[in-house]
C-alpha positions as CSV (number, residue, x, y, z in Angstrom):
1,X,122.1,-37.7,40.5
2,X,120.8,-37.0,44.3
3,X,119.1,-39.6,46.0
4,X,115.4,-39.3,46.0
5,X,112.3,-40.9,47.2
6,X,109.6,-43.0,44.8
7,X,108.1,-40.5,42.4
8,X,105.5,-38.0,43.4
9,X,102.6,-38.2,41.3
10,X,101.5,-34.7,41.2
11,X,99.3,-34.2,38.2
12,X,99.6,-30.5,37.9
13,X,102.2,-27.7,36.8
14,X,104.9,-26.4,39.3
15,X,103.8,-22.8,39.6
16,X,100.4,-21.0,38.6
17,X,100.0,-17.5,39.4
18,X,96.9,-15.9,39.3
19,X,95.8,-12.3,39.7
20,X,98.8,-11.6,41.7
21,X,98.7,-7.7,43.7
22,X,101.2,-7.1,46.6
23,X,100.7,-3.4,47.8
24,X,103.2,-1.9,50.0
25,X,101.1,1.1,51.6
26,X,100.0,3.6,49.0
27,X,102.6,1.6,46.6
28,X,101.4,-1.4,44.8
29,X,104.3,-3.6,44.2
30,X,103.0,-6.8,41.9
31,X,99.7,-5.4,39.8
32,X,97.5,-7.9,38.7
33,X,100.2,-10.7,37.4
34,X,99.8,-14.1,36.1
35,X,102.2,-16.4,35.0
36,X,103.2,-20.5,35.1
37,X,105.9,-22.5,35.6
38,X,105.4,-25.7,33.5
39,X,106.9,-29.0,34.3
40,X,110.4,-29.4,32.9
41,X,111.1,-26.4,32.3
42,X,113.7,-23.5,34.0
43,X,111.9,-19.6,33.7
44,X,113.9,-16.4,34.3
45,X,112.3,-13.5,36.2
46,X,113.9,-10.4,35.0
47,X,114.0,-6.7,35.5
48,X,115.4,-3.8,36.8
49,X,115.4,-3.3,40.8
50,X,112.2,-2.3,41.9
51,X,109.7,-4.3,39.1
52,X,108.4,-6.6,41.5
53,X,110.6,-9.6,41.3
54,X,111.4,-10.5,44.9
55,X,108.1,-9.5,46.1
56,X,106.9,-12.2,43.8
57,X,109.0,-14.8,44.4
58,X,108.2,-13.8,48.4
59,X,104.3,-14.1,47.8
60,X,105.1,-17.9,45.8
61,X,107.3,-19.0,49.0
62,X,104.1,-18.1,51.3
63,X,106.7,-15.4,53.0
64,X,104.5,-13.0,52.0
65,X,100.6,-12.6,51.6
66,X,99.1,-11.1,48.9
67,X,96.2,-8.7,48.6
68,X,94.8,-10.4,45.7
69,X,95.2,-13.5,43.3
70,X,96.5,-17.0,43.8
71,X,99.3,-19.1,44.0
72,X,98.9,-22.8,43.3
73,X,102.5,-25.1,43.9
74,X,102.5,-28.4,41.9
75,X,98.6,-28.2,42.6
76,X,98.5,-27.4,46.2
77,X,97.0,-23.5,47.0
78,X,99.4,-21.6,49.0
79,X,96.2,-19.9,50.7
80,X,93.6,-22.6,51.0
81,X,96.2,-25.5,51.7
82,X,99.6,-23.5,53.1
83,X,101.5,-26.6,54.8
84,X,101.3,-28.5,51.6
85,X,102.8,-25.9,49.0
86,X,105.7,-24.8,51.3
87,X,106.4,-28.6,51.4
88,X,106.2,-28.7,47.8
89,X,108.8,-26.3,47.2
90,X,112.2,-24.9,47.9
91,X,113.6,-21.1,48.4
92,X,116.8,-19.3,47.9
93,X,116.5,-16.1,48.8
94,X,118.9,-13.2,47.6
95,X,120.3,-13.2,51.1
96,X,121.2,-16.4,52.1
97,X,119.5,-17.0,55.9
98,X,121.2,-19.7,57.4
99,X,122.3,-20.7,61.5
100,X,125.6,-19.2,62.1
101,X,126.0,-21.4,65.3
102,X,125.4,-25.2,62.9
103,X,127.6,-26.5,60.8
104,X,126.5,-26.8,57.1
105,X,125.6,-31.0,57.7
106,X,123.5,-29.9,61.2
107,X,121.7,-27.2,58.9
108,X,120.7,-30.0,56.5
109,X,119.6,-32.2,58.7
110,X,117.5,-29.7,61.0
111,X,115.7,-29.1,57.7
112,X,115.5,-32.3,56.3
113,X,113.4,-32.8,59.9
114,X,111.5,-30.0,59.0
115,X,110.3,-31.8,56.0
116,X,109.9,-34.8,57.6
117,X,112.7,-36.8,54.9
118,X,113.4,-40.2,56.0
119,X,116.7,-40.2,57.6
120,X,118.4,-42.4,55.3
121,X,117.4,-40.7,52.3
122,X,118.1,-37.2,53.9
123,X,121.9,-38.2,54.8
124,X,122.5,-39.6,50.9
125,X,120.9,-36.6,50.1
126,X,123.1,-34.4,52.3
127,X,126.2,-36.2,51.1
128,X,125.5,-35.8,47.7
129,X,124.9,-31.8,48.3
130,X,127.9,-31.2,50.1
131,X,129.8,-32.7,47.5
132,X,128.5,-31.1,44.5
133,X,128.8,-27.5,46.0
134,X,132.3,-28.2,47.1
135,X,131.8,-28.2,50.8
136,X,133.3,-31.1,52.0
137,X,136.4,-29.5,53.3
138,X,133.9,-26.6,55.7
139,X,131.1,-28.8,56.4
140,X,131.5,-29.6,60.0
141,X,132.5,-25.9,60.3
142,X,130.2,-23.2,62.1
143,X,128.5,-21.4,59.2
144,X,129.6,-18.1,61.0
145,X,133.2,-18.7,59.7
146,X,131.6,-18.9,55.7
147,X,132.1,-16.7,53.2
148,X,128.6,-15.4,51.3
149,X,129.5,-17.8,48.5
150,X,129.6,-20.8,50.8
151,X,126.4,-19.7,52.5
152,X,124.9,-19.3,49.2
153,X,126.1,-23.2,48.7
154,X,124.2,-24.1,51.7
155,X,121.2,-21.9,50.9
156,X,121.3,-24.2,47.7
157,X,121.1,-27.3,49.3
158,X,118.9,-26.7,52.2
159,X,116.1,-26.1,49.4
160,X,117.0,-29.3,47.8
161,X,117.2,-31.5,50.8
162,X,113.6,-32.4,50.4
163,X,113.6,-33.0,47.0
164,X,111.1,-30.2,45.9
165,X,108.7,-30.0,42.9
166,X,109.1,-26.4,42.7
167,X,112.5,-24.5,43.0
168,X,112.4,-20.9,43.6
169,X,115.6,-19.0,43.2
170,X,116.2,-15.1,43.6
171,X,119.2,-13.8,42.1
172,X,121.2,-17.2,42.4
173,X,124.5,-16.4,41.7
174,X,125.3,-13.7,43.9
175,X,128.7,-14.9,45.6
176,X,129.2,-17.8,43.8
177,X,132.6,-18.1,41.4
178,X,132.4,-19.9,38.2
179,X,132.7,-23.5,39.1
180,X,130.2,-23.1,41.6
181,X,127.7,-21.4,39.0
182,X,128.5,-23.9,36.5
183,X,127.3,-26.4,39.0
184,X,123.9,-24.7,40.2
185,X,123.5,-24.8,36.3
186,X,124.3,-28.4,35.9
187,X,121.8,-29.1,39.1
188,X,118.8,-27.0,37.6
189,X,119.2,-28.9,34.3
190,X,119.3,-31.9,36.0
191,X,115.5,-30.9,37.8
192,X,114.1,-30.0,34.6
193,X,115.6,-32.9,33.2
194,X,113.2,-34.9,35.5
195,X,110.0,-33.3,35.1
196,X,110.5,-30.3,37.6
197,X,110.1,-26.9,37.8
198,X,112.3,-23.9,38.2
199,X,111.7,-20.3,38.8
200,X,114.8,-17.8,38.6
201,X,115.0,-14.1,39.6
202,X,117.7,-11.7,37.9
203,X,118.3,-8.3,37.1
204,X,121.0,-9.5,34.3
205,X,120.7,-10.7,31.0
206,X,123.5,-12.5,31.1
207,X,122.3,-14.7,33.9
208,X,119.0,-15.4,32.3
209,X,120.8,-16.1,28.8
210,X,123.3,-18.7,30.9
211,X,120.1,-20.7,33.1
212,X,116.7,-20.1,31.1
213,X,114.5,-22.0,28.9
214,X,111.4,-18.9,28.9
215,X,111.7,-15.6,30.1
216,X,109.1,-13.0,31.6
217,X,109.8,-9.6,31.9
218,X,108.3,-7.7,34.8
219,X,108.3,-3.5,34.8
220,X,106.4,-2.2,37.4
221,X,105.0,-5.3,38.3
222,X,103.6,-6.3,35.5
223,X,104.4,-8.2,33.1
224,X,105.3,-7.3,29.8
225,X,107.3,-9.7,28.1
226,X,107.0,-13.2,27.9
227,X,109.0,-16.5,25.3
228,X,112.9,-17.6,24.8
229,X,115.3,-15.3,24.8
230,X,116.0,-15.6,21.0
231,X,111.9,-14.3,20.7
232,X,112.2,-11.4,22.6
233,X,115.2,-9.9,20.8
């Protein structure tokens, strides 16, 4: 179990999206969506290329502003109170962006600072990563020498260094062999487990069928399908 702080008492759900639109020119990207993350609870994303899905997840980091709607994280507006929802979640994106010229345990603790997590807490915290992901061995390595699965290990824990109510992933396993997806697994069922929320971007079945609890189906950029896997089929 990683270290955390005293409980957060944040009396609302992970995600809500409201009214979403994200145009790209002429192109209109995300088309009115709406959709929640509720506490406990792990939701796939899924689609073909081109529904929507990383523009989504882009607009929910605050990475990207949308033309219309809102985005609420664990109660905090993304637009009216911006500091306070990127602090109350965490982002892997589906290329992992990390500091070639750090090592993996400098890169958690410059954004462990970021977050303003208490030293002590942050260094459990770090320790606890690297040794879950299997980075012990490359940690004090510069991240230029990494493979993409290892920077996809520290992608992983630099979103979970501050502990985060919401945890946004987009197409998770992309690099990562099997023991390493088993334990990305193991570590979003442990956040739902306590109360949290996770939001998953795929393009394959397979990986939604492996990490979600509810799935919505964007075409388009809307959605069009929405309950368990077992419902839909």
């Amino acid at each position: 179990m990683l270290p955390r702080e005293p409980a957060r008492v944040i009396a609302a759900p992970p995600l809500e999206v409201r009214g979403l639109t994200r145009r790209y020119g002429r192109s209109t990207a995300v088309d009115g969506l709406s959709l929640a993350v509720r506490e406990g609870e792990i939701v796939g994303f899924l689609g073909p290329n081109g529904a929507g899905k990383t523009t989504t997840l882009r607009c929910c980091a605050g990475l990207l502003r949308p033309d219309a709607g809102e985005i609420v994280v664990a109660g905090a507006s993304l637009l009216r109170e911006p500091l306070a929802a990127r602090a109350r979640l965490g982002l892997v994106p589906d290329q992992p962006f990390v500091y070639d010229r750090l090592t993996a345990r400098e890169f958690l603790d410059f954004v462990a600072a970021l977050y303003r997590v208490p030293e002590r807490i942050a260094d459990a915290r770090a320790a606890e990563l690297v040794d879950r992901l299997d980075l012990d061995g490359v940690a004090d390595d510069l991240v230029e020498t990494y493979s993409l699965g290892m920077r996809q290990k520290v992608s992983i824990a630099a979103a979970l260094i501050h502990d985060p109510p919401l945890f946004l992933l987009d197409e998770p396993l992309v690099g990562l062999d099997p023991q390493a997806a088993r334990t990305l697994k193991d570590l979003l069922r442990e956040r739902a487990a306590r109360g949290l929320g996770v939001f998953v971007s795929t393009h394959l079945l397979d990986v939604a069928e492996r990490l979600c609890d509810r799935v919505i189906v964007l075409h388009h950029g809307r959605a069009v399908a929405e309950g368990t896997l077992d419902a839909l089929r």
